[in-house]
C-alpha positions in Angstrom: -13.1 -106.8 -58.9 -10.4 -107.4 -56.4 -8.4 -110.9 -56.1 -7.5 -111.4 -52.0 -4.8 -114.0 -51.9 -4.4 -115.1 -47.9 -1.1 -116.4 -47.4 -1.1 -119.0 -44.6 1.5 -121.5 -42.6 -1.4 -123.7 -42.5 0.2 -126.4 -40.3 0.1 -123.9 -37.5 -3.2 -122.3 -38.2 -5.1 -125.4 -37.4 -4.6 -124.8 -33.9 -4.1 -121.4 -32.9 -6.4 -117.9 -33.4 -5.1 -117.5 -37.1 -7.2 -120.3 -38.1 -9.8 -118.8 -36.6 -9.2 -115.3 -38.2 -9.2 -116.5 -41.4 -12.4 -118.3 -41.4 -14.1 -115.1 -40.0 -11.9 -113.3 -42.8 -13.3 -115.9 -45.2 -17.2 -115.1 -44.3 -16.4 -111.4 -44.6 -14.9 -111.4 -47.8 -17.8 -113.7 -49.3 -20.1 -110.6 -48.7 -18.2 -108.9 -50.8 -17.7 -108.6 -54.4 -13.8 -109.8 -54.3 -12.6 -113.2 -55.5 -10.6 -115.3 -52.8 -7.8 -117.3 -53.1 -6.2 -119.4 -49.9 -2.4 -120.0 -50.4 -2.0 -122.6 -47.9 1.5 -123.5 -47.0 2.5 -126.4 -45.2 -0.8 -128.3 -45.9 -1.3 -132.1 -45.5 -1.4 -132.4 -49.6 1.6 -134.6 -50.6 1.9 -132.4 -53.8 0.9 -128.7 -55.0 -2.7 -128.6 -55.9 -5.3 -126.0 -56.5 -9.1 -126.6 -55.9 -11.8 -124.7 -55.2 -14.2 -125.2 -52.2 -17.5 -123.3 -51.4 -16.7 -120.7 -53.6 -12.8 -120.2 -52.6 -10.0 -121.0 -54.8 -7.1 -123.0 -52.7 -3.4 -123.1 -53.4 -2.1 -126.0 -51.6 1.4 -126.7 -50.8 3.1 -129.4 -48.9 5.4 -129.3 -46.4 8.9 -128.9 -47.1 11.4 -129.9 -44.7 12.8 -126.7 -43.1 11.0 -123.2 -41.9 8.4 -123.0 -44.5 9.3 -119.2 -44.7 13.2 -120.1 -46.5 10.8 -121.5 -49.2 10.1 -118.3 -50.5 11.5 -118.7 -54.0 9.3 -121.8 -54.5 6.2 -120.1 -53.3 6.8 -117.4 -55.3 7.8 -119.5 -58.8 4.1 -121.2 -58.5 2.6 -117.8 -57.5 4.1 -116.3 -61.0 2.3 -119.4 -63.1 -1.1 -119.3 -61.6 -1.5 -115.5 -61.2 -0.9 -112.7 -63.3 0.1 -108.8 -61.7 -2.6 -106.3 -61.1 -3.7 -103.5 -59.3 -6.9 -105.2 -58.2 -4.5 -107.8 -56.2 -4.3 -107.9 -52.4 -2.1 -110.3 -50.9 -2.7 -110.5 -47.1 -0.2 -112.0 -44.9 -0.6 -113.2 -41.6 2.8 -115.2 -40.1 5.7 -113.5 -38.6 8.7 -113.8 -39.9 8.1 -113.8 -43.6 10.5 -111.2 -44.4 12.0 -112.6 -47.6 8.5 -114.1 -48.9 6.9 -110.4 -48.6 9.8 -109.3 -50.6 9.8 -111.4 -53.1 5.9 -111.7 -53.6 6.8 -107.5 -54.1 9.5 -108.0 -56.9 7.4 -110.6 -58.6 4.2 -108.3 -58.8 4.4 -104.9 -58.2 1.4 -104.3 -59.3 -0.3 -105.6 -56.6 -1.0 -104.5 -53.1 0.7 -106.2 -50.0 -1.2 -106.3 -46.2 0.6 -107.6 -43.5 -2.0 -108.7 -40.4 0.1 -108.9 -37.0 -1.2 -111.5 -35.1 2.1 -111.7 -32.9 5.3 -109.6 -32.4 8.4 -111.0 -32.3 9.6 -109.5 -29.4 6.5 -110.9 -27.3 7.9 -114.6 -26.1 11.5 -112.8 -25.0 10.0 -110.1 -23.2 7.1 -112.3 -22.2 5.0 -109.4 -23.4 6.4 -106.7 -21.4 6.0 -103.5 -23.8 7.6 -101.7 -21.1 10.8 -103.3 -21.4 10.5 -103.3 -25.4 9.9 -99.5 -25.1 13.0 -99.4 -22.9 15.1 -101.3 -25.6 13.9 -99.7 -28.5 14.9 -96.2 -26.8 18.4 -97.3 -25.3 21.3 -96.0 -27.4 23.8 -98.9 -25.9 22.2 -102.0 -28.0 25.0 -104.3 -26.2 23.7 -104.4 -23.4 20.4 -105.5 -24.5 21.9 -108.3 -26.9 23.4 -109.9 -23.7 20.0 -110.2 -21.8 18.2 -111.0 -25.2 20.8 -112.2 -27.9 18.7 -113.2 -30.7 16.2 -110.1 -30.4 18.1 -107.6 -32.1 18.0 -109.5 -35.6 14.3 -110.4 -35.3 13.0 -107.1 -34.2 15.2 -105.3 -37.1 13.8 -108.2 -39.5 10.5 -107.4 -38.6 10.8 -103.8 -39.2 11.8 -104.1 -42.5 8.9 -106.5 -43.1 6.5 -103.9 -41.8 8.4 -101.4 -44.3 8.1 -103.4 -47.5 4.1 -103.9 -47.4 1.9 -101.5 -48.5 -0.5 -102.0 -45.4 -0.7 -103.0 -42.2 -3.4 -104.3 -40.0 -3.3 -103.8 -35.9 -5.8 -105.7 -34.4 -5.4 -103.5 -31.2 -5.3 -99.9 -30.0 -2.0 -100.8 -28.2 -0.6 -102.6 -31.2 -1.1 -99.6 -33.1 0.6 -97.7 -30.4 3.9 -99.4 -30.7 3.7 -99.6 -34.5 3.9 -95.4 -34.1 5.9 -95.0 -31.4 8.4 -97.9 -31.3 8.4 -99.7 -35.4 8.1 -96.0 -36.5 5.0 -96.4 -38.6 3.3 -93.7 -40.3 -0.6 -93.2 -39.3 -1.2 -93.7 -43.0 0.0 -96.8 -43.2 -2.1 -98.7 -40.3 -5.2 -100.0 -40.5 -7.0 -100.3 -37.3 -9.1 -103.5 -37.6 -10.3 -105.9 -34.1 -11.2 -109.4 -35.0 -15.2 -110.1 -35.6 -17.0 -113.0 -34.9 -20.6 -114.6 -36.0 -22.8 -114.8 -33.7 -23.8 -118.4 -32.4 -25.0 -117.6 -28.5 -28.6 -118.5 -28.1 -30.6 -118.8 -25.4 -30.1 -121.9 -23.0 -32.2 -122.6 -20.1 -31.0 -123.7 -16.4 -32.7 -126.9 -17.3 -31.0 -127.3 -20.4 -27.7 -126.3 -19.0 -27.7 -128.6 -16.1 -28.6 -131.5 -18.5 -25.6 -130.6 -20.6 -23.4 -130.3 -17.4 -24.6 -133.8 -16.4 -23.6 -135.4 -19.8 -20.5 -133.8 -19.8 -19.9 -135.6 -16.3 -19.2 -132.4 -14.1 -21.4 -132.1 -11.0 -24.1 -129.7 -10.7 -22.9 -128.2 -7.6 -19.4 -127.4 -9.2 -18.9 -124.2 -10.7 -17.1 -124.2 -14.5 -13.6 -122.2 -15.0 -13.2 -122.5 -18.7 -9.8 -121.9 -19.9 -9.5 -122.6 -23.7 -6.3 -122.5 -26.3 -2.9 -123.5 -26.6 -1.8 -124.8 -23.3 1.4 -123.5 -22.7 3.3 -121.3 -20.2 2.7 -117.8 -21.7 -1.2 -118.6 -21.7 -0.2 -118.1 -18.0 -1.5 -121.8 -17.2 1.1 -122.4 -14.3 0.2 -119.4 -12.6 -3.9 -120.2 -13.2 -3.4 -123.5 -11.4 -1.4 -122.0 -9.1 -4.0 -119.4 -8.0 -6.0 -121.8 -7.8 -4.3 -123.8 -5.4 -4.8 -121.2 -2.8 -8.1 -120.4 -4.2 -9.6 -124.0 -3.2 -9.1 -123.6 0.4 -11.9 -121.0 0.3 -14.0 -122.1 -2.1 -13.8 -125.6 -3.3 -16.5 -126.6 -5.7 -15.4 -125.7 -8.8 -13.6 -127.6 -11.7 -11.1 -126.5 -14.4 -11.5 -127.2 -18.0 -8.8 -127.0 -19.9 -9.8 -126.8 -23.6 -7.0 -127.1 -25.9 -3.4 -128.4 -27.2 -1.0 -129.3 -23.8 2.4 -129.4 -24.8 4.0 -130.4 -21.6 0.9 -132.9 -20.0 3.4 -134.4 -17.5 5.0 -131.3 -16.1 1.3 -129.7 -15.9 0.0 -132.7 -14.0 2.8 -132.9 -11.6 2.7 -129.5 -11.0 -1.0 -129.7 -10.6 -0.4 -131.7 -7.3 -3.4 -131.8 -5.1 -5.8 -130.2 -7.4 -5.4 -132.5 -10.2 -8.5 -134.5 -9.5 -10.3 -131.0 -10.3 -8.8 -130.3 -13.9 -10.6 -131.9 -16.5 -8.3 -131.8 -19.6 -10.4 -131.6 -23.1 -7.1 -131.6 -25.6 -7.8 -130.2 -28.7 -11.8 -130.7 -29.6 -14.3 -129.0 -32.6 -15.4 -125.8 -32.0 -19.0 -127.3 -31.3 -17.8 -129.1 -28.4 -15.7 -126.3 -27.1 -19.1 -124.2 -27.3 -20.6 -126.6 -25.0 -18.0 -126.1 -22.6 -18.9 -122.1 -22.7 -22.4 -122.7 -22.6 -22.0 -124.6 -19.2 -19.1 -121.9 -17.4 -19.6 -120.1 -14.5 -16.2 -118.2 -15.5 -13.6 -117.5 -18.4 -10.0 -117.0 -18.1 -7.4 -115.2 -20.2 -4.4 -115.5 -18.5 -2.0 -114.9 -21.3 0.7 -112.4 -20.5 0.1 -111.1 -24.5 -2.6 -111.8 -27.0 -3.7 -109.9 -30.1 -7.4 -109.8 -30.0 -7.6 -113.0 -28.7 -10.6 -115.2 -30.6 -11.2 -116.8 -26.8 -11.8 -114.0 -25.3 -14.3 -112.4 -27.7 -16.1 -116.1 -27.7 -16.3 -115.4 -23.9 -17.6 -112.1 -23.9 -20.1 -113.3 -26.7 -21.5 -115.8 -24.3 -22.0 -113.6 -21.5 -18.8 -115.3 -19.1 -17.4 -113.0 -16.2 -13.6 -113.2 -17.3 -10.2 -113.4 -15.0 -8.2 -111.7 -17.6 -4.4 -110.6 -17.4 -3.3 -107.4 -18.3 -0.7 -108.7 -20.4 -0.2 -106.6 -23.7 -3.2 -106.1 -25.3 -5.3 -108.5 -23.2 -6.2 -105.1 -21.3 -7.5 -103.4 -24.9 -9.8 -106.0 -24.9 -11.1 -106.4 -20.9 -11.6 -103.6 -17.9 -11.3 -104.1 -14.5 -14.9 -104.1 -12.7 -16.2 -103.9 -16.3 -16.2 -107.1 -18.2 -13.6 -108.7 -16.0 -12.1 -109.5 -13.3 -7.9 -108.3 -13.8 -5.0 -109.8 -12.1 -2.1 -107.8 -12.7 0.7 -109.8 -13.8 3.5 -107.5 -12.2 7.0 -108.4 -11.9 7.4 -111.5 -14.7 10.6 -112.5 -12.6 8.2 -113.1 -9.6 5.1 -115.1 -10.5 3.9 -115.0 -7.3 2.6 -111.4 -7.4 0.6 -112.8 -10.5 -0.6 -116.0 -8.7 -1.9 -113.9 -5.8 -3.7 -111.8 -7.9 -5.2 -114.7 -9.7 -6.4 -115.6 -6.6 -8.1 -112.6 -5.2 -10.0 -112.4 -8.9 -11.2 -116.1 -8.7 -12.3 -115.7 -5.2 -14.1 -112.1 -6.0 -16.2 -114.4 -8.7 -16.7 -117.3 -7.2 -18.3 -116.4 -3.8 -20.4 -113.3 -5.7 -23.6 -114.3 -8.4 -24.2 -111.0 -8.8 -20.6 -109.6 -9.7 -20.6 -112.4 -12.3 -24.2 -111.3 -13.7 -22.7 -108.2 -14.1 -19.7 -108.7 -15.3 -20.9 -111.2 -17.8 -24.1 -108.8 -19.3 -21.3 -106.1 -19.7 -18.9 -108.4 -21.5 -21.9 -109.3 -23.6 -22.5 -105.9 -24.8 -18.7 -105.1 -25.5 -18.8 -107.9 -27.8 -22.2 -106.5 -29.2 -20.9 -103.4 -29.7 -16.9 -103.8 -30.9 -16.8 -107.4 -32.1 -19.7 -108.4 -34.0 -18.9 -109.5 -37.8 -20.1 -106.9 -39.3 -17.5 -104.4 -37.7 -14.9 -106.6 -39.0 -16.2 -106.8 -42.7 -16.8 -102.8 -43.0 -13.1 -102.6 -41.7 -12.1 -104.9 -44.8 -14.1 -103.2 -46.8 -12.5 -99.5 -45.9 -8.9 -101.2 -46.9 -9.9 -103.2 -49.7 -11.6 -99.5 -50.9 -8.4 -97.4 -50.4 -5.7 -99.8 -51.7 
């Protein structure tokens, strides 16, 4: 039987998509005959402890002052007591950079199987996500000038590399992910694994009269249509430029209220640069999944702004309740939504000029919010991609294939 050891920053994973990953990971690996083990670093345990819950063992460590990922030696020393090498392990891990904790996981048990997930690239936040510029800097043979526009790239992109080297495996959660794996990391076919993000079904069916009670409780005016934007609330989610797009956006068509659903890191810049929409911008902060569910279930529209995501967990929650989406086509946001097919896309363009973004943000708002019928469609087609490429079960048979040829 195979042992699954998920190796998680867990301080972070409380409120972005790993956390989410993982407890989809979690319910597909319970389906299966493998034994589960959560190595939870940076958890809110004072001191090392290992329990089990529902089934799944838990490594718990606290957190130690300083990137958890220099702690590598620690890790590893209470790895070595508490499990013994064998060809049946898989240690899956999920947080870039962990360059030195991959290679010493590797020295300590070579027995066992290493999977590295990539839920981000490092190269994402300099480039904000502009894979054309990352293709143009991994081909140009005069590095120099590229470590004056980005000086601390170089390191972290060669880092990575080597991290992607020293595992066995390596998941892409994206067709364009695994495009730059082969044709920019250098990655041999053999060594990806192609596997999108699944999640369980919890849509049901909700009446108008149901909904509009729910919208009522939940304060917002019948006559307003919902623009749900949910996660991390933070510049390269593309919330400046949503609110900006707006802006213009009311002039036209005014009844309608933002709902921002998630973490803000910088509430007082965001409200003053809200301005004169602020009044319609209700701000949720980070709430339980049920409540954000709420929010979906009362949304005229979704947005995805982000100028990158890997299989973003907020868009496939979107698709699965049937939303018309306003969806960048930031890197790998357009793997997931097609323009006229299950969204809405405003091209981002030229990242030193937002406006071109705004403006397009604008025109796809507009598009949605003065046609039923575009959103009807656009909403029973996202549905059926979500059917189709990111129910559970597609995610668990992908596990299943890697687990099977490790």
């Amino acid at each position: 039987m195979k042992n699954v050891y998920i190796i998680d920053e867990y301080a972070s994973s409380k409120i972005n998509g790993i956390g989410a990953y993982i407890r989809e990971l979690i319910h597909c690996l319970q389906e299966m005959e493998v034994n589960i083990c959560r190595v939870d670093c940076c958890h809110d345990t004072a001191t090392f402890k290992i329990e089990t819950r529902d089934g799944v063992r838990q490594m718990q460590f606290p957190a130690i002052p300083g990137f958890w990922g220099q702690h590598h030696a620690i890790i590893d020393k209470f790895l070595r007591l508490y499990i013994n090498d064998s060809q049946d392990n898989i240690f899956l891990f999920h947080h870039t950079p962990c360059e030195f904790l991959v290679k010493t996981v590797k020295d300590s048990f070579p027995l066992s199987r290493l999977v590295f997930v990539i839920h981000d690239m490092t190269w994402t936040g300099d480039m904000l996500g502009d894979k054309t510029e990352l293709e143009r800097f991994a081909a140009v043979e005069n590095r120099e000038l590229f470590e004056k526009e980005y000086p601390e790239l170089l390191p972290r992109f060669n880092e990575e590399k080597r991290m992607y080297e020293a595992v066995h495996r390596i998941v892409a959660l994206t067709a364009e992910t695994v495009d730059l794996l082969q044709n920019v990391y250098g990655t041999s076919d053999e060594k990806i694994s192609f596997i999108p993000n699944g999640l369980r079904d919890i849509c049901c069916e909700f009446s108008e009269k149901e909904r509009n009670r729910l919208k009522s409780s939940l304060f917002v005016p019948l006559h307003e249509k919902v623009i749900v934007f949910a996660g991390r609330v933070k510049n390269v989610k593309g919330i400046y430029q949503v609110i900006n797009g707006l802006k213009k956006a009311v002039k036209t068509e005014p009844d309608f209220r933002l709902v921002v659903a998630g973490t803000v890191f910088e509430m007082k810049k965001l409200m003053e640069h809200a301005g004169g929409i602020a009044a319609k911008i209700t701000f949720t902060g980070q709430i339980p999944k049920d409540k954000l569910h709420e929010w979906y279930r009362i949304a005229d529209i979704g947005v995805l702004a982000s100028y990158w995501e890997q299989c973003s967990y907020t868009g496939i929650e979107m698709m699965m309740y049937g939303l018309p989406v306003v969806a960048s086509d930031g890197f790998c946001v357009g793997d997931m939504f097609k323009n006229d097919e299950n969204a809405k896309i405003a091209r981002i363009g030229d990242r030193s000029h937002p406006e071109e973004f705004e403006n397009n943000l604008t025109e796809a708002f507009l598009e949605l919010l003065q046609s039923d019928e575009l959103c009807r469609t656009l909403g029973e087609n996202g549905r059926k991609v979500y059917e189709s490429r990111y129910q559970i079960n597609y995610m668990k048979e992908g596990y299943q294939m890697l687990f099977n040829s490790l």
